[in-house]
N, C-alpha and C positions, 0 to 999 in steps of 0.2 A: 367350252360349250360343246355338249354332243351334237350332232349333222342329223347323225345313223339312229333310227329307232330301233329300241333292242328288241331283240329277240328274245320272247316269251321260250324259254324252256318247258320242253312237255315231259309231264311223268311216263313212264311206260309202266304197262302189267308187269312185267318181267320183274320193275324195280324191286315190288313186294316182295320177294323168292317166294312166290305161291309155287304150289309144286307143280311138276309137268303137265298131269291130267285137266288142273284147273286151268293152266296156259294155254294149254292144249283147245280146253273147248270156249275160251274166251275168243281164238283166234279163229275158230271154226265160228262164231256169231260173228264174226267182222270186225270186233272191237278193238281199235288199235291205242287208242291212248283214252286214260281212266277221266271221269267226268270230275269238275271242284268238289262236289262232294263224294264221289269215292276215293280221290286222294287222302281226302283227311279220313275217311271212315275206315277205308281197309286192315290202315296198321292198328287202330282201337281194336278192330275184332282180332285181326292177328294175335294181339296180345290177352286176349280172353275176356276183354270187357265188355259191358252192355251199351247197345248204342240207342240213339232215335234221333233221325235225322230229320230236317225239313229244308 
């Protein structure tokens, strides 16, 4: 039997390899970890597909 509630791992930007300029100004808005639906959306566009999210 676990005690310990786990620990929710957070994605970071960084994980994407989006390039520096996009990191760049993602950390200049304050944004430090990506929201549930940018984690799954990012890497769909990354790879040149069409999205729509809701």
């Amino acid at each position: 039997m676990q005690t310990e509630p786990l620990l929710e791992k957070k994605m970071s930007f960084e994980a994407f390899g989006l390039r520096p300029e996009i990191l760049r100004a993602v950390a200049e808005k304050k944004y430090t970890i990506p929201t549930p639906i940018q984690e799954k959306a990012i890497p769909i566009v990354l790879e040149g597909k069409d999205l729509i999210g809701c």
